[in-house]
C-alpha positions as a Python dict, from the first residue, in 0.01 Angstrom:
ca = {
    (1, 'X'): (0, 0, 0),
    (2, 'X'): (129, 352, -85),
    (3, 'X'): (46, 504, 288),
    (4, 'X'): (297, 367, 443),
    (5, 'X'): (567, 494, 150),
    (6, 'X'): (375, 824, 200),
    (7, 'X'): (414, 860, 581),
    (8, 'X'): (748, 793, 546),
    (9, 'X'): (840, 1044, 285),
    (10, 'X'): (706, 1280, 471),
    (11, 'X'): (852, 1219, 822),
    (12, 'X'): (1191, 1193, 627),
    (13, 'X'): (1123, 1530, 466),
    (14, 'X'): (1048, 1700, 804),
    (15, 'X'): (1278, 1994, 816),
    (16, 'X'): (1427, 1948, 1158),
    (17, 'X'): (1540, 1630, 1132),
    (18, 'X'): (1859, 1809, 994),
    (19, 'X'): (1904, 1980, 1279),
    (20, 'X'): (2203, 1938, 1487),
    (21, 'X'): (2050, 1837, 1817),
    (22, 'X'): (2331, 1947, 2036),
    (23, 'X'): (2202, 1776, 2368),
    (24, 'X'): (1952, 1570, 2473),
    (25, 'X'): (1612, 1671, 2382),
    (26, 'X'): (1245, 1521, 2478),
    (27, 'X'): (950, 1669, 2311),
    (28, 'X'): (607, 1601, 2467),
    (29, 'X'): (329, 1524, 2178),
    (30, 'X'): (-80, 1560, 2213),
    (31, 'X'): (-225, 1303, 2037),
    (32, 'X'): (-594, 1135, 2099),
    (33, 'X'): (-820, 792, 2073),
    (34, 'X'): (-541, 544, 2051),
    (35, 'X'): (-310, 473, 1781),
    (36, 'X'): (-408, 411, 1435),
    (37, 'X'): (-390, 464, 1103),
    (38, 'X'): (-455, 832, 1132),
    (39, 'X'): (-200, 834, 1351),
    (40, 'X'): (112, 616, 1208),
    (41, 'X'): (294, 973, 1040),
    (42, 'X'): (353, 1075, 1389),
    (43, 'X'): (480, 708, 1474),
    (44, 'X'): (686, 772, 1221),
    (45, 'X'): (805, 994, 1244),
    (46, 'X'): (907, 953, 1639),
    (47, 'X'): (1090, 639, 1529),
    (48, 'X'): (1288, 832, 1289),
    (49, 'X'): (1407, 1136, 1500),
    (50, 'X'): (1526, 905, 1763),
    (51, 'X'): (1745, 697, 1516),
    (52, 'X'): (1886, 1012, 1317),
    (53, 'X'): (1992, 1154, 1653),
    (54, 'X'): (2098, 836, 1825),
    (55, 'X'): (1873, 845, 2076),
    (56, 'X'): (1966, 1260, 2206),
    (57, 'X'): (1568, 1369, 2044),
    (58, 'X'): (1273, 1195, 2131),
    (59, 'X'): (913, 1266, 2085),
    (60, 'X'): (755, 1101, 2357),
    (61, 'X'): (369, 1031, 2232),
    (62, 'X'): (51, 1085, 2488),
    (63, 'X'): (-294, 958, 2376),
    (64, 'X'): (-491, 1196, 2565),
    (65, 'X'): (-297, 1262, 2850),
    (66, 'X'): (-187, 1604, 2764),
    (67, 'X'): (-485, 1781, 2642),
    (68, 'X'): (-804, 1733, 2499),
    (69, 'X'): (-810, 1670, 2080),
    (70, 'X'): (-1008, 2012, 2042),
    (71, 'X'): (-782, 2199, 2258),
    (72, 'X'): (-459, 2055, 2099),
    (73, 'X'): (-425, 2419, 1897),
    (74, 'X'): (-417, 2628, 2223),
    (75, 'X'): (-183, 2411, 2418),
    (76, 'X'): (117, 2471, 2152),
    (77, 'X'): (-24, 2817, 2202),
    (78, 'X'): (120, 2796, 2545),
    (79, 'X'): (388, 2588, 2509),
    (80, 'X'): (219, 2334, 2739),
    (81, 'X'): (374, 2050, 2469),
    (82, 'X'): (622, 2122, 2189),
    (83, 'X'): (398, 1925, 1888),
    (84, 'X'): (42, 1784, 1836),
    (85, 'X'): (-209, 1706, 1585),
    (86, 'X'): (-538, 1891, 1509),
    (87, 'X'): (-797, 1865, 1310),
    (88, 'X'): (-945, 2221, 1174),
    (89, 'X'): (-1279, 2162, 1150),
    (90, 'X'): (-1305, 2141, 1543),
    (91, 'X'): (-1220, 2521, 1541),
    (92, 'X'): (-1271, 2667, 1181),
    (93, 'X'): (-1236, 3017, 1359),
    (94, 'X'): (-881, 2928, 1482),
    (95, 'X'): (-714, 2868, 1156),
    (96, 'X'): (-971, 2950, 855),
    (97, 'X'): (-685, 2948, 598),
    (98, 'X'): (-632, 2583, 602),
    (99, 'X'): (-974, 2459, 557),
    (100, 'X'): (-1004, 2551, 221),
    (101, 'X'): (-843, 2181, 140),
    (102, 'X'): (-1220, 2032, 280),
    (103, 'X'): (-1387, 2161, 26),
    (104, 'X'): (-1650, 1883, -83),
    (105, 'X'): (-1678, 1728, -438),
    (106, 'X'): (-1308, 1729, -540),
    (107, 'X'): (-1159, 1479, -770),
    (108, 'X'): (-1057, 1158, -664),
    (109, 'X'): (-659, 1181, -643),
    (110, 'X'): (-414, 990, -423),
    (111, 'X'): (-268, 1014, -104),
    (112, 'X'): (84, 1124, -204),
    (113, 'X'): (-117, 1409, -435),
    (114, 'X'): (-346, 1481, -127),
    (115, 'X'): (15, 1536, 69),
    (116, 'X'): (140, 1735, -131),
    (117, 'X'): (-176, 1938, -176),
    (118, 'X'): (-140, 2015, 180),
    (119, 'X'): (184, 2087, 216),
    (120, 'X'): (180, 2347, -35),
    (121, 'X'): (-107, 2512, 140),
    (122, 'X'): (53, 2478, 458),
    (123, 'X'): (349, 2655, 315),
    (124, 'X'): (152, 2972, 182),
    (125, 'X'): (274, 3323, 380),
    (126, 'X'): (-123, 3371, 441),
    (127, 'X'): (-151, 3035, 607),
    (128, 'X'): (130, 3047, 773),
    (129, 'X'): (63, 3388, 917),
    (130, 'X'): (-260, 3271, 1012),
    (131, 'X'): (-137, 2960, 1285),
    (132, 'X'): (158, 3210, 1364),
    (133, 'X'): (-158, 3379, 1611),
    (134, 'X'): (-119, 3060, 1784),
    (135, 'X'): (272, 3060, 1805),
    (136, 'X'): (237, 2717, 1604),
    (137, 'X'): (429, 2604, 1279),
    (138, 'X'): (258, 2400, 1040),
    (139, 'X'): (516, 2095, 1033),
    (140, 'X'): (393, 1782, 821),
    (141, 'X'): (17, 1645, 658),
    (142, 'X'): (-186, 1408, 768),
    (143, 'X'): (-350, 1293, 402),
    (144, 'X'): (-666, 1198, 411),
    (145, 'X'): (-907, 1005, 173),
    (146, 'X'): (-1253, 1215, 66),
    (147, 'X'): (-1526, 1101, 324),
    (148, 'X'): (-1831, 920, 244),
    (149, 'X'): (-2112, 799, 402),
    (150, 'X'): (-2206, 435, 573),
    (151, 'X'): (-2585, 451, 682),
    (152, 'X'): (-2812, 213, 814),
    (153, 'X'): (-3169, 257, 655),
    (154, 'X'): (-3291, 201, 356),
    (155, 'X'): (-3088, 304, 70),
    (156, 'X'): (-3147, 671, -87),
    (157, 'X'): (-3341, 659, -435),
    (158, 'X'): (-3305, 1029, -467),
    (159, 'X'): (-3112, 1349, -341),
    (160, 'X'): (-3530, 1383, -189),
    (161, 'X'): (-3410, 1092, 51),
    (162, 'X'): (-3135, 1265, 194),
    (163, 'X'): (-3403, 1498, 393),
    (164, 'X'): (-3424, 1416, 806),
    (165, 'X'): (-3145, 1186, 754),
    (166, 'X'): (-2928, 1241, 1126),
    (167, 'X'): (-2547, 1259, 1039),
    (168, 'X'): (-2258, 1222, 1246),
    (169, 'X'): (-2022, 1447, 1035),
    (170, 'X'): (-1771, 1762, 1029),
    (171, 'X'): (-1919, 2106, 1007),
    (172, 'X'): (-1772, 2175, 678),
    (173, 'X'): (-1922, 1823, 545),
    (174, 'X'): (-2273, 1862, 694),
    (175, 'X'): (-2301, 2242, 583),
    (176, 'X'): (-2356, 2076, 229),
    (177, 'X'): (-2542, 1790, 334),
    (178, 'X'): (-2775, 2023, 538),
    (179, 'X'): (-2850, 2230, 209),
    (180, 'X'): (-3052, 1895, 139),
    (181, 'X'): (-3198, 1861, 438),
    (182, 'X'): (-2989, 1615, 646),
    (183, 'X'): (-2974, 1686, 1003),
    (184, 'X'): (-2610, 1701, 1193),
    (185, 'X'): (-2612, 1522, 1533),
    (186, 'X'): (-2347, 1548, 1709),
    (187, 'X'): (-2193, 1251, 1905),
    (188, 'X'): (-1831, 1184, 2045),
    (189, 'X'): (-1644, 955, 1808),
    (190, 'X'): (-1586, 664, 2028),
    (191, 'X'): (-1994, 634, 2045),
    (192, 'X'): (-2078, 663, 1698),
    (193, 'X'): (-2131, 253, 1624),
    (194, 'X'): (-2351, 253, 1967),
    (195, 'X'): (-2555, 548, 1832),
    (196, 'X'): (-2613, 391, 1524),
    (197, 'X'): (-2698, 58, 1679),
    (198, 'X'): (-2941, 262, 1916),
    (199, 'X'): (-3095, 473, 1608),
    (200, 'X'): (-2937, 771, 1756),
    (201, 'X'): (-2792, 831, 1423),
    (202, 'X'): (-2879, 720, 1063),
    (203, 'X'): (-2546, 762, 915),
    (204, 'X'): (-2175, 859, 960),
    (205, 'X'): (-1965, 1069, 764),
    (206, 'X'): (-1565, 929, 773),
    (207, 'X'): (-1269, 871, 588),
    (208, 'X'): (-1236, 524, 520),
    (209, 'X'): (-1026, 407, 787),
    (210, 'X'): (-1254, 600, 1080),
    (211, 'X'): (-1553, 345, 931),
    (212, 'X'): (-1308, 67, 1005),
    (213, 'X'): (-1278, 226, 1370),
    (214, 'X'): (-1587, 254, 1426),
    (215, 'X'): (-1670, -57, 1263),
    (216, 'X'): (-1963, 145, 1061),
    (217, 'X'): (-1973, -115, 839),
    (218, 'X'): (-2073, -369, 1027),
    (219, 'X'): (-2462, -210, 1083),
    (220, 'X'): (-2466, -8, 771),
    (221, 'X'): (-2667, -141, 484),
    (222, 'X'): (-2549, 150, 230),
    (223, 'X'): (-2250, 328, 203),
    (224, 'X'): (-2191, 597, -82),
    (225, 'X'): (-1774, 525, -232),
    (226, 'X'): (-1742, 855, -482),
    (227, 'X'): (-1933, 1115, -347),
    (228, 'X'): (-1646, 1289, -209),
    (229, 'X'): (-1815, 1523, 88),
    (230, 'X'): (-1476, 1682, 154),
    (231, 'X'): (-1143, 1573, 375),
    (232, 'X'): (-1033, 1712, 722),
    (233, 'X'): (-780, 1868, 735),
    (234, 'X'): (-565, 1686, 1047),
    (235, 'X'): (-166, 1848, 1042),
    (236, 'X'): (97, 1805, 1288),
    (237, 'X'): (204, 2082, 1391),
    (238, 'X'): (480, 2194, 1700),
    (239, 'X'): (550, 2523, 1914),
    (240, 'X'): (755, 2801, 1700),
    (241, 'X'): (947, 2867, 2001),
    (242, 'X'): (1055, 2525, 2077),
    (243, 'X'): (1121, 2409, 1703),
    (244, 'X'): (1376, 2796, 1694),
    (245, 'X'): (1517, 2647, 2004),
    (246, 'X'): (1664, 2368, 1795),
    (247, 'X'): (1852, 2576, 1617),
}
């Protein structure tokens, strides 16, 4: 599978890995859930700083313990870790710039094009201006596949269908989906297969390997496969004063 190739080009590519680390350094990281798929360019990424540096730089990776996942973006703001992940739909207002790449209905491309996609938006002066309010630099992607839907009723016949259908989705995702008359309900990841089983939900908006996660699949009876509702938008990114300190 090309993932794997990607996540590794990219960790390689990470700027401060050529940095002459010139005693030894720990970095704290905020991560969430537990480790994944969504997570393995972080892994990565960890594995490789500690090898290129002999051991004097290492990321040492908390699932939770550090911060909450929406509140990732204000502890680099602090400094209360040096690096985390984010996802910018769970604060559009934060860091508007970078959601432009969740724009629904895109062409299907790869991973490696998604990547780069992102990294060239996450090396625009605007953009980076715009997480420079949170004393954060935009380090490395986190491609994602376009989302699509897994439901459990009866399958849609027409965009008609789509009206009082309750969606577990992003913000960005469900503003088009509302425009049709779906209805966003709001549940915490980890609960989404209990909500469907319960008939909390309908249907769930994810990237492919989040319906694996959530094991979606195993209650829907539908699932849509091109109709490409949009991507979050998930970087790694670290503390501008602690990544200067390197140098």
């Amino acid at each position: 599978m090309k993932l794997s190739r990607i996540l590794i080009a990219s960790a390689i590519g990470v700027s401060f890995l050529a940095f002459e680390v010139q005693a030894a350094t720990e970095w704290n990281v905020s991560l969430w859930g537990k480790r994944r798929a969504f997570t393995e360019n972080v892994e990565k990424l960890a594995e490789l700083v500690e090898q290129k540096t002999k051991g004097d730089f290492k990321l040492n990776i908390s699932y939770g313990g550090l911060s909450k996942s929406k509140e990732n973006l204000d502890g680099i703001s602090i400094g209360a870790f040096e690096m985390a992940q984010f996802c910018s739909f769970y604060h559009k207002d934060k860091n508007p710039t970078i959601t432009v790449t969740e724009l629904p209905f895109s062409k299907n491309v790869s991973l490696a094009r998604i990547a780069e996609i992102y990294q060239k938006v996450h090396e625009h002066p605007v953009v980076a201006k715009d997480l420079a309010r949170w004393n954060a630099t935009l380090l490395m992607p986190t491609p994602l596949p376009q989302y699509n839907i897994v439901s459990k009723t009866d399958a849609l016949s027409s965009l008609d269908d789509f009206n009082g259908l309750r969606v577990r989705g992003p913000g960005g995702i469900m503003g088009v989906l509302s425009k049709l008359g779906a209805v966003k309900t709001g549940v915490p990841f980890s609960e989404v297969r209990q909500s469907m089983d319960s008939g909390v939900i309908d249907a769930a908006s994810f990237a492919p390997h989040a319906h694996l996660a959530t094991k979606t699949y195993k209650v829907g009876k539908w699932a849509t496969t091109n109709l490409n509702l949009g991507s979050a938008n998930c970087p790694v990114v670290v503390n501008t004063d602690a990544l200067n300190a390197l140098l």
